[in-house]
C-alpha positions in Angstrom: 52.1 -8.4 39.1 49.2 -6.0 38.9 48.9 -7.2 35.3 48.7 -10.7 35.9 46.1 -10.2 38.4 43.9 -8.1 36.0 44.6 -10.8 33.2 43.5 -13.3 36.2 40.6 -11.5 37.1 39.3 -11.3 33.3 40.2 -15.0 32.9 38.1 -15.9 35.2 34.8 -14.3 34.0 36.1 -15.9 30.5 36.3 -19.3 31.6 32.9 -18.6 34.0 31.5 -18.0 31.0 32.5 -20.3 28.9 32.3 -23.3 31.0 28.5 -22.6 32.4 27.5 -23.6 28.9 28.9 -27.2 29.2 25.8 -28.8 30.9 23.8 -27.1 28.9 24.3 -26.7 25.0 23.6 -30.4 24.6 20.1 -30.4 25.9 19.2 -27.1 24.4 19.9 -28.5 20.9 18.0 -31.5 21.8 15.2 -29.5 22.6 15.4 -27.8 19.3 14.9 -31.3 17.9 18.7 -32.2 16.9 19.5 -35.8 16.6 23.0 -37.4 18.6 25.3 -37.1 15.0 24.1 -33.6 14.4 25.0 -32.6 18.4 28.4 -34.5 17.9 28.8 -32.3 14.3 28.0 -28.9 16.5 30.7 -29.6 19.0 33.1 -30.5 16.6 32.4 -27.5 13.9 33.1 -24.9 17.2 36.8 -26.9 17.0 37.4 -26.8 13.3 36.3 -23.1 13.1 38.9 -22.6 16.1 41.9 -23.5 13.1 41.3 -20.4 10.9 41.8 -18.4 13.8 44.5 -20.4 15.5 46.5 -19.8 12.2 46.1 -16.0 11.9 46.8 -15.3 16.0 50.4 -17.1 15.9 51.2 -14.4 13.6 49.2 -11.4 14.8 50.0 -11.8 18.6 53.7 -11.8 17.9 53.6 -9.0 15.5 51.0 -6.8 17.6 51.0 -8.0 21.3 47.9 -9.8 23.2 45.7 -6.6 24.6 44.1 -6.4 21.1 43.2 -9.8 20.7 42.0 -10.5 24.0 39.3 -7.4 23.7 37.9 -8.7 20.4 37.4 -12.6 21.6 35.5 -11.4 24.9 33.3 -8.9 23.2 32.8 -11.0 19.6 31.8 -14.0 21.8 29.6 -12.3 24.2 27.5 -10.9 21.0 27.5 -14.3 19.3 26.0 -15.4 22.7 23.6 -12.6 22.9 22.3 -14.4 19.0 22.2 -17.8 20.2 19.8 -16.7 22.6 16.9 -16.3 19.7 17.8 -19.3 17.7 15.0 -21.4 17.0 16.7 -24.1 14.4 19.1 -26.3 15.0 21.0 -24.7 12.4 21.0 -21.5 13.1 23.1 -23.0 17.0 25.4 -24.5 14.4 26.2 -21.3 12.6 26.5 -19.4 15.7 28.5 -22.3 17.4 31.0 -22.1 14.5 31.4 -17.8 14.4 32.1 -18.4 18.1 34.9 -21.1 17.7 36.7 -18.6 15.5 36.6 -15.2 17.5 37.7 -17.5 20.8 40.6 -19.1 19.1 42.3 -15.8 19.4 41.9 -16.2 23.2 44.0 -18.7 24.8 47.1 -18.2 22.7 46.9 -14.3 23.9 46.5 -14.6 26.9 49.0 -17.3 27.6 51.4 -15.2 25.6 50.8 -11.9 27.5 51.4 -14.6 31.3 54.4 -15.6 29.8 55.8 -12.5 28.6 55.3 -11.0 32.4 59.0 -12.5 33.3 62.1 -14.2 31.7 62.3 -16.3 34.3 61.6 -20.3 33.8 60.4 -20.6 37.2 58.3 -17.6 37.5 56.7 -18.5 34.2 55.6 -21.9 35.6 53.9 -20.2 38.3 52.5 -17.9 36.0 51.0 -20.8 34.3 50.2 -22.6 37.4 48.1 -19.3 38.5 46.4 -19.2 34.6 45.5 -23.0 35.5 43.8 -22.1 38.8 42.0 -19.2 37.9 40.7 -21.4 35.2 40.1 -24.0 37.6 38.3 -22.2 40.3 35.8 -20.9 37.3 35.1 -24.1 35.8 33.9 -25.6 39.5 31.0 -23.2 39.8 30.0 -22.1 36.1 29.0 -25.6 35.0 26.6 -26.0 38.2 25.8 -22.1 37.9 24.7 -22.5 34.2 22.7 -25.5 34.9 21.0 -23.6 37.7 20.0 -20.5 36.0 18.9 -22.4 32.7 16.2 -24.6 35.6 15.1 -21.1 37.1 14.9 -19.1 34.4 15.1 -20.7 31.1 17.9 -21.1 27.6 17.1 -17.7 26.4 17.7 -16.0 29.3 20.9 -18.0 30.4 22.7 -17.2 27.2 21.7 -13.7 27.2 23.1 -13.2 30.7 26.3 -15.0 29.7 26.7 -12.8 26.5 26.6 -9.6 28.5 29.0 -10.9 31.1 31.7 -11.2 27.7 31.0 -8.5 26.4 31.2 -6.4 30.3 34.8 -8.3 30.6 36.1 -7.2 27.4 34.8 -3.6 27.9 36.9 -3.4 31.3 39.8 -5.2 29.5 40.5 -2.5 27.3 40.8 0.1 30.1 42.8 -2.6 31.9 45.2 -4.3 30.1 48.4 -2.6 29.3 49.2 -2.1 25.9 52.8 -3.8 24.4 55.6 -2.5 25.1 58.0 -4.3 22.8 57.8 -7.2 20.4 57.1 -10.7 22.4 60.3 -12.0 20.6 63.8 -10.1 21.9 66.8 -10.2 19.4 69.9 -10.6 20.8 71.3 -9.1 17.6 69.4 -5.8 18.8 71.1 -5.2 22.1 75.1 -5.6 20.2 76.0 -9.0 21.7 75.9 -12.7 20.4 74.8 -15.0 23.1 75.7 -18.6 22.6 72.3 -19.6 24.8 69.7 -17.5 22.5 71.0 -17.8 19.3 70.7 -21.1 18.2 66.8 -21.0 18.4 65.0 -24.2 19.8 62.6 -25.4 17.8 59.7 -27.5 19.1 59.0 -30.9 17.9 56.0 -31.2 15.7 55.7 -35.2 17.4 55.4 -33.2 20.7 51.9 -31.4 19.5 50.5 -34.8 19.3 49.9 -34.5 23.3 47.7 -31.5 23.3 45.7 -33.3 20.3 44.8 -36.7 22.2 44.2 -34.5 25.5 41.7 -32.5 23.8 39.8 -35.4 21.8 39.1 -37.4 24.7 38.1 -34.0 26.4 35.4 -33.5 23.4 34.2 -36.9 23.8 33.6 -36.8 27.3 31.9 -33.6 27.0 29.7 -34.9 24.6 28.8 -38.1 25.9 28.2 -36.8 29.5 25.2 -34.7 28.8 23.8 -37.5 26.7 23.2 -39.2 29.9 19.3 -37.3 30.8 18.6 -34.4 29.6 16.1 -33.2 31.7 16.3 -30.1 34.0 16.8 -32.4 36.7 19.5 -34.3 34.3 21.1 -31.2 33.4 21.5 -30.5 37.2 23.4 -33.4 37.5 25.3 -33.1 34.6 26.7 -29.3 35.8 27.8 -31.0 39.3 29.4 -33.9 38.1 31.6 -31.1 35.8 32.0 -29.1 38.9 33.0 -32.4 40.4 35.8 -32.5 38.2 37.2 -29.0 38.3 37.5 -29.4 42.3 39.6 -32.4 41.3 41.5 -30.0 39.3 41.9 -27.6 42.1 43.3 -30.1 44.5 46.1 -30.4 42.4 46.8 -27.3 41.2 47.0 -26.1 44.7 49.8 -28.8 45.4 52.6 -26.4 44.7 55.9 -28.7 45.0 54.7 -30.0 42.1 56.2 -27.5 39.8 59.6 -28.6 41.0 59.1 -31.9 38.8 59.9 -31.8 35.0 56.9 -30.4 32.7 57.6 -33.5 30.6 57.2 -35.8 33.8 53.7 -34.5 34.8 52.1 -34.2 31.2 53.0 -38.1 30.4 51.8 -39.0 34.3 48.7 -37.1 34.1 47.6 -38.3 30.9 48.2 -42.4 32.0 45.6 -41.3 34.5 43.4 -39.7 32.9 43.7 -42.9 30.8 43.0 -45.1 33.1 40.3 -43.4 34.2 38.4 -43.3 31.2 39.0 -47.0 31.0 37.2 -47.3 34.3 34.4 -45.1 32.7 34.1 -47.5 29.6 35.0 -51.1 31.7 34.3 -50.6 35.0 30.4 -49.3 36.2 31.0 -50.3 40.0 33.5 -47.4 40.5 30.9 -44.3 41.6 30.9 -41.6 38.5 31.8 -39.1 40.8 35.1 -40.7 42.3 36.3 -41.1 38.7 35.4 -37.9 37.7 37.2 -36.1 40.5 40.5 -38.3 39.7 40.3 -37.2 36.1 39.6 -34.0 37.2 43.1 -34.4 39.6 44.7 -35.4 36.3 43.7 -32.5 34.5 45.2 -30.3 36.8 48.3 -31.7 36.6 48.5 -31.4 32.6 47.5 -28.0 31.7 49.7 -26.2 33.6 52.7 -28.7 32.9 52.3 -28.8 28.9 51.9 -24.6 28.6 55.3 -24.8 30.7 56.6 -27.8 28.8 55.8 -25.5 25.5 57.7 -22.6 26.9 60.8 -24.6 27.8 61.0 -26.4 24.3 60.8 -23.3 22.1 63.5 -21.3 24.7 61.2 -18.1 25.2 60.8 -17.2 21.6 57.7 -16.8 19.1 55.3 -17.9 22.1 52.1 -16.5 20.0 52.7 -18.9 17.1 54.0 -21.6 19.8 50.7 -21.6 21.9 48.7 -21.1 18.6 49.9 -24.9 17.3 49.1 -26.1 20.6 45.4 -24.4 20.2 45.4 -26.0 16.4 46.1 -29.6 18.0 43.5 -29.2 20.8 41.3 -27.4 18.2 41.4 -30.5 15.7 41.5 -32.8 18.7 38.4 -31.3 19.9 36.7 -31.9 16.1 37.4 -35.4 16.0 36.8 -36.2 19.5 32.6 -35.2 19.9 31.8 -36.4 15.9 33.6 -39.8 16.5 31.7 -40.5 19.8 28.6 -39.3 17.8 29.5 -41.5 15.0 30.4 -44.9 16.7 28.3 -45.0 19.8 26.4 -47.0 19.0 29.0 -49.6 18.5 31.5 -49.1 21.4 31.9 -46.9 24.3 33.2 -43.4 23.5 34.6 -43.6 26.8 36.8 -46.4 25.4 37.7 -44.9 22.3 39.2 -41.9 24.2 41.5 -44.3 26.5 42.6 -46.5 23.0 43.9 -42.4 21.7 45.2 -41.6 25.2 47.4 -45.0 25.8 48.8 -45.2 21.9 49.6 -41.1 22.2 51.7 -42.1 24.9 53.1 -45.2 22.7 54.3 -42.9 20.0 56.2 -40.2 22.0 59.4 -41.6 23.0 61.0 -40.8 26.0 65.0 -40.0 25.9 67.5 -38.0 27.5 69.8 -38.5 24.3 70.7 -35.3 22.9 69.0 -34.7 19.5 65.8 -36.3 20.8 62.6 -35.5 21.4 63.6 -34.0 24.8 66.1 -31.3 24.6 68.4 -31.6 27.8 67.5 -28.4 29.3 64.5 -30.1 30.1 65.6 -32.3 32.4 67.9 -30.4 34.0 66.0 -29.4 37.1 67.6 -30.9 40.2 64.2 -31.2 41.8 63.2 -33.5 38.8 
């Protein structure tokens, strides 16, 4: 317990970090005189630089443990931030931008490797996930309002520089914090003298099943893209770091609904992603719904997911290998999160990004069938929860 409140702790500053740049990193490449497509091509490079290093931690987390990994994406990032704060190109942001997508891809998978690896138990590990998807939460309310504040007081320069130091502070306490591993993230049964019938036929997860993390994280990239676009102004990038605040509290409210977790994983990703659907269909179609009441339901929606698919992830590959498992989920968001921002950047001008993102959403949900045969998609332990 003491370790997952450390790990919570330093997930926290992380994702404060992290997330105060939202509202931000679209103006201050405007104001370095980059055009729409080349903002678009910025957000995107950050996700395909993410696959390099998505590839390398499945292997290196299960070989080595987390602590390692988590130390050297906290401190590499806070000194790429500490760079971006001179840039004067646009670039030089887009070098920097895609140094940084590679030294974070080693985060996630860590550190939701290291949650998961703190019990064997399926229940405890959902709450384990639940907690990793407040902590996230409860950072992404105030850092995008906090980052917009700080660049109107005191300027870009000084904004990133304070959020580089802040990294590199968290990763310095993490390795005095963070217990080193004990034992391999994968147990052999073979090891311990006895053949049991549950652990050694290893489940396997379906490669259709990544397809959910990939449509979740395109329409994430094209929302974040296309919601600074609207002013870009200090006063605009005000605005744009409440209305993301906005949609973490959303978040919260459901990650604090607890009974929740009694529901299948499977259940609550394929619910939450026909709203967040429908709600980008409302931000494409339908302009008399306030911005902020759809935000906060996507936000809502969002909670619901992130939580449910790391816990749907666990349950499918039966405990084992989790560093390569939550690495191919980071690839699928990493290459959703490409596509998403340079297709909205792309097209526009044609149609609604906004709609393009609830077209993905609605035929990802087409494509993933749903089944309680055995052999399908859906292995049966799945859906054996009584609460479900």
């Amino acid at each position: 317990m003491k370790t997952a409140i450390w790990l919570y702790m330093f997930l926290f500053l992380a994702f404060f970090d992290l997330h105060a740049q939202y509202p931000i990193l679209t103006p201050f490449a405007v104001s370095l005189g980059a055009a729409p497509v080349f903002i678009g091509w910025m957000m995107g490079i950050y996700a395909l630089t993410h696959l390099p290093g998505n590839l390398i931690a499945g292997t290196v987390i299960d070989r080595h443990g987390s602590r390692r990994y988590i130390i050297f994406s906290l401190v590499s990032a806070g000194i790429v931030l500490l760079l971006q704060s001179q840039v004067h190109y646009p670039w030089q942001l887009l070098v920097l931008r895609s140094i940084s997508g590679f030294v974070l891809a080693f985060l996630s998978p860590a550190c939701l490797t290291l949650l998961a690896s703190l019990s064997s138990d399926k229940v405890t590990q959902g709450k384990l996930m639940s907690g990793h998807g407040v902590v996230h939460t409860l950072a992404s309310v105030v850092s995008p309002a906090a980052g917009a504040f700080i660049v109107a007081k005191a300027g870009y320069s000084t904004t990133f520089q304070s959020l580089g130091w802040l990294l590199i502070a968290t990763g310095v306490m993490a390795i005095f914090s963070v217990p080193r591993p004990l034992q391999r993230s994968e147990p052999s049964a073979a090891s311990s003298g006895e053949k049991d019938p549950a652990v050694v036929p290893k489940l396997q997860v379906p490669w259709r099943i990544y397809i959910l993390p990939f449509i979740i994280s395109c329409s994430q990239g094209i929302l974040f893209f296309e919601l600074p676009l609207r002013s870009t102004g200090v006063d605009g990038i005000m605005s744009t770091g409440i209305l993301f605040s906005i949609m973490s509290i959303g978040a919260l409210v459901t990650l604090s609904m607890l009974f929740v977790n009694r529901f299948s994983p499977f259940k609550r990703v394929l619910g939450g992603i026909f709203v967040l659907a429908v709600c980008f269909y409302c931000l494409a179609a339908l302009q008399s719904i306030p911005l902020t009441t759809t935000l906060l339901i996507l936000g809502m929606a969002k909670g619901i997911i992130f939580p449910a698919m790391a816990s749907l992830f666990i349950q499918l590959s039966g405990g084992s290998r989790l560093g390569r498992v939550f690495s191919l989920q980071s690839i699928a968001m990493s290459i959703g999160s490409f596509i998403g921002p340079i297709a909205a950047g792309q097209l526009r001008t044609f149609v609604s990004p906004y709609f393009i993102a609830f077209v993905l959403l609605m035929v990802g949900l087409m494509v993933i069938p749903i089944s309680r045969k055995p052999g399908s998609l859906l292995y049966p332990n799945i859906n054996q929860n009584p609460a479900s």
